[in-house]
Short mmCIF file of the C-alpha atoms (twelve columns), coordinates in Angstrom:
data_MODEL
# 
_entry.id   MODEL 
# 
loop_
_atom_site.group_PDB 
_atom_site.id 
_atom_site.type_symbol 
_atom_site.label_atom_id 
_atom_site.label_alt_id 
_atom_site.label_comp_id 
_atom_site.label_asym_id 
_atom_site.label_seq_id 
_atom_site.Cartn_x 
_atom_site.Cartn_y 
_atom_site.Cartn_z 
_atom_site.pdbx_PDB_model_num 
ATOM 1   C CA . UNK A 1   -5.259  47.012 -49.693 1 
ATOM 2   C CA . UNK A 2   -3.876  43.669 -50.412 1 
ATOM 3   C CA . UNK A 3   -3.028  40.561 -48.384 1 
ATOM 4   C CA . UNK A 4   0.791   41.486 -48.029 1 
ATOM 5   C CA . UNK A 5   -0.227  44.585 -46.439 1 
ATOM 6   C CA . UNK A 6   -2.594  43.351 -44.142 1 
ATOM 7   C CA . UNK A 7   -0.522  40.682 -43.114 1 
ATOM 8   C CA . UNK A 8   2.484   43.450 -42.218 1 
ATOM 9   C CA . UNK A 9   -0.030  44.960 -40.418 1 
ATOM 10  C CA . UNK A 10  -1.656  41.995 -38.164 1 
ATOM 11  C CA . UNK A 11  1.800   41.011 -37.213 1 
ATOM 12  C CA . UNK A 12  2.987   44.009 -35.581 1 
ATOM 13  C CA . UNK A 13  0.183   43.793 -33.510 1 
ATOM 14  C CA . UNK A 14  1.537   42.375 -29.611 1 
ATOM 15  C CA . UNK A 15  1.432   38.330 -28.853 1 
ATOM 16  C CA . UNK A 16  0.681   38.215 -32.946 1 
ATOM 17  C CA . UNK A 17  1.246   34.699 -34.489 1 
ATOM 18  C CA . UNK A 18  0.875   32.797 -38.053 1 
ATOM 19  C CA . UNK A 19  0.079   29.727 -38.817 1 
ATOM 20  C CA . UNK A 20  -1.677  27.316 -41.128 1 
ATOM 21  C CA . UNK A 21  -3.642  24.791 -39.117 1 
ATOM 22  C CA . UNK A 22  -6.301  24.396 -41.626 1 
ATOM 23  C CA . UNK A 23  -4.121  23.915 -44.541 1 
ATOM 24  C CA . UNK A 24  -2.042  25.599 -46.824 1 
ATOM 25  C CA . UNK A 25  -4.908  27.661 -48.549 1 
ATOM 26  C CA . UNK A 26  -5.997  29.557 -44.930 1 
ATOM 27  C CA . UNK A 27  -3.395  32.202 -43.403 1 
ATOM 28  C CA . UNK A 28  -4.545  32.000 -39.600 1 
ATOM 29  C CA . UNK A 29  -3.830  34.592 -37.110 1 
ATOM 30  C CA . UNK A 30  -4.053  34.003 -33.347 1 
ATOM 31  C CA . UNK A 31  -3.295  36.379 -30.263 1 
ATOM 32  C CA . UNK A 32  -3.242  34.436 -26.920 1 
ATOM 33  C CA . UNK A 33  -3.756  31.003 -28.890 1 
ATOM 34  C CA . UNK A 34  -7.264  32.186 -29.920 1 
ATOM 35  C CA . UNK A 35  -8.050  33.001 -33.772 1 
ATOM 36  C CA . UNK A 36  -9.140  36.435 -34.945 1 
ATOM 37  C CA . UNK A 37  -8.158  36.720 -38.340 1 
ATOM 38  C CA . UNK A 38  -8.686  34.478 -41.624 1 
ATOM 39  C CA . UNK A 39  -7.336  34.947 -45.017 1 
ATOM 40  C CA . UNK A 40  -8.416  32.377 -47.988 1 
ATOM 41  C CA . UNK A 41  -5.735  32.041 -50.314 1 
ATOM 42  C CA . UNK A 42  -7.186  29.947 -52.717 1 
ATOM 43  C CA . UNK A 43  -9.885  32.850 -54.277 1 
ATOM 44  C CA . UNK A 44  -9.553  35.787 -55.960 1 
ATOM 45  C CA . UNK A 45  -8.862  38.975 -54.347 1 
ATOM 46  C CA . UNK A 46  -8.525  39.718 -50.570 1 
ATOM 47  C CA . UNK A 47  -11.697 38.827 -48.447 1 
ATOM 48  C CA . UNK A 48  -10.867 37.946 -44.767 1 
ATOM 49  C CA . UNK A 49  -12.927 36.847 -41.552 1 
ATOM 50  C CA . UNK A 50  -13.015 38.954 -38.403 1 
ATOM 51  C CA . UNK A 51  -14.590 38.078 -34.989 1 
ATOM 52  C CA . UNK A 52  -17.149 40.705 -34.397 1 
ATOM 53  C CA . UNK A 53  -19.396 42.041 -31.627 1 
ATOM 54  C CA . UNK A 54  -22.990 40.092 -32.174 1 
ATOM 55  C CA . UNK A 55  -25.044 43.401 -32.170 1 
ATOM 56  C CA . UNK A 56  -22.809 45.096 -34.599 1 
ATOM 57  C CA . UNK A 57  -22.391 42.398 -36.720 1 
ATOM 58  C CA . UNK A 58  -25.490 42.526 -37.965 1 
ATOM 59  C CA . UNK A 59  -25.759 46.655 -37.621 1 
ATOM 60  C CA . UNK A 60  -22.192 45.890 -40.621 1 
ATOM 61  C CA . UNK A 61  -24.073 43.557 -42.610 1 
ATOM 62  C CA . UNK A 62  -27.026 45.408 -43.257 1 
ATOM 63  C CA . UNK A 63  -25.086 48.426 -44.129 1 
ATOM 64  C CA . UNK A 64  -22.877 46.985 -46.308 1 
ATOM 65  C CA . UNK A 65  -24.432 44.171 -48.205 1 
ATOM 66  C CA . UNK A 66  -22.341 41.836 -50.085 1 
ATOM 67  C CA . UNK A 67  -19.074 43.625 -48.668 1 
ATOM 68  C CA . UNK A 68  -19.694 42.642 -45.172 1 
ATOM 69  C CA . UNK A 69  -21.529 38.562 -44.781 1 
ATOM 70  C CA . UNK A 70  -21.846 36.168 -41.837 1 
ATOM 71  C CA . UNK A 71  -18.548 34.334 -41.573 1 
ATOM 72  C CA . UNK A 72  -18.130 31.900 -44.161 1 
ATOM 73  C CA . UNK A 73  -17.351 28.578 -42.137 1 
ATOM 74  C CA . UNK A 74  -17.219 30.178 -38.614 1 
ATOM 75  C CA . UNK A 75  -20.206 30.666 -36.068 1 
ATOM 76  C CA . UNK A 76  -22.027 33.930 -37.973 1 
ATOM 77  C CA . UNK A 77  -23.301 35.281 -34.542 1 
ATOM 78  C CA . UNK A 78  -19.742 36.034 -33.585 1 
ATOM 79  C CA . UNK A 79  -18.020 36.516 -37.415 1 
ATOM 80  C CA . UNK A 80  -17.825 38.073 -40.415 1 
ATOM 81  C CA . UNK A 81  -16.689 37.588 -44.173 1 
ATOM 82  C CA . UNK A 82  -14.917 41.339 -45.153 1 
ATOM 83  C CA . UNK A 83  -15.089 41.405 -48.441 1 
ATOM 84  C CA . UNK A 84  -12.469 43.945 -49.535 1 
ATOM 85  C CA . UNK A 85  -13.744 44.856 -52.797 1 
ATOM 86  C CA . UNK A 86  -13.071 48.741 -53.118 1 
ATOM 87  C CA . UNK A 87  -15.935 49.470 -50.607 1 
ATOM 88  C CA . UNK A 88  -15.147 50.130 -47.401 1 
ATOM 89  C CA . UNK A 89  -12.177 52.148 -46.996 1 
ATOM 90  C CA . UNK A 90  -8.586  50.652 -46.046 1 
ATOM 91  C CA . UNK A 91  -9.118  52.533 -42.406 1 
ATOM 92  C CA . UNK A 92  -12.237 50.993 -41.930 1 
ATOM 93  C CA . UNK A 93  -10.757 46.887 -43.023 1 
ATOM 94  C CA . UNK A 94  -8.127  48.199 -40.641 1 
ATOM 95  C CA . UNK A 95  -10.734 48.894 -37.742 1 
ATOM 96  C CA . UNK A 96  -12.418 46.127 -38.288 1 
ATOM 97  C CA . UNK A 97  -8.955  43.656 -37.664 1 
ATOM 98  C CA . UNK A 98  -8.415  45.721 -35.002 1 
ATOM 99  C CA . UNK A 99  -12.132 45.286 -33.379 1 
ATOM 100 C CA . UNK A 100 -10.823 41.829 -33.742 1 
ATOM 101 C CA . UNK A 101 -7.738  41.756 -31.930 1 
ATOM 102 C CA . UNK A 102 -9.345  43.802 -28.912 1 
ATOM 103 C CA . UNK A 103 -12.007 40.971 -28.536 1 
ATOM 104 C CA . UNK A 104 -10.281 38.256 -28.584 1 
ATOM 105 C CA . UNK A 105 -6.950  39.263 -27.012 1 
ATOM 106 C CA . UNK A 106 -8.868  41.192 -24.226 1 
ATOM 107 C CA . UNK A 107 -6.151  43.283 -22.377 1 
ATOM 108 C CA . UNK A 108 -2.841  42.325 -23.550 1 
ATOM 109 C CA . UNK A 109 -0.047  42.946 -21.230 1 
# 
């Protein structure tokens, strides 16, 4: 997967929008004005952070060391760093974005 595809992806999601308030090197992606998703432009290949359920977090991490890592500049209870280096499969990045989106937007109407 690459970033163009995951960005077609996130933005066909409901409520869905793009912006870049930390700069021009961090795609940000917010449903309800709350982030979910972050993309880093500014490194080689695609690695993205994704708001995750504390307890499974952790369960992710430990399964899939140096693919999935506490959220690089976000609270690492609550986030991860997906690194999508040929690992996990493009249905599982996908889940996890989606696991995302259903936390933070809650029940969107």
């Amino acid at each position: 997967m690459n970033i163009e595809e995951l960005r077609e992806y996130v933005l066909q999601k409901p409520l869905v929008t793009e912006g870049f308030p930390f700069g021009d090197n961090v795609i940000v992606f917010k449903v309800n004005n709350k982030i979910f998703l972050l993309i880093p432009l500014d490194i080689a290949g695609l690695q993205f952070n994704v708001k995750c359920n504390p307890e499974k977090a952790i369960e992710l991490r430990e399964e899939y060391p140096g693919t999935i890592l506490p959220g690089y500049h976000m609270n690492k209870k609550h986030w991860n760093t997906i690194m999508a280096d040929g690992i996990l499969s493009k249905k599982q990045l996908l889940g996890m974005v989606d696991d995302s989106y259903q936390l933070v937007a809650g029940k969107v109407k």
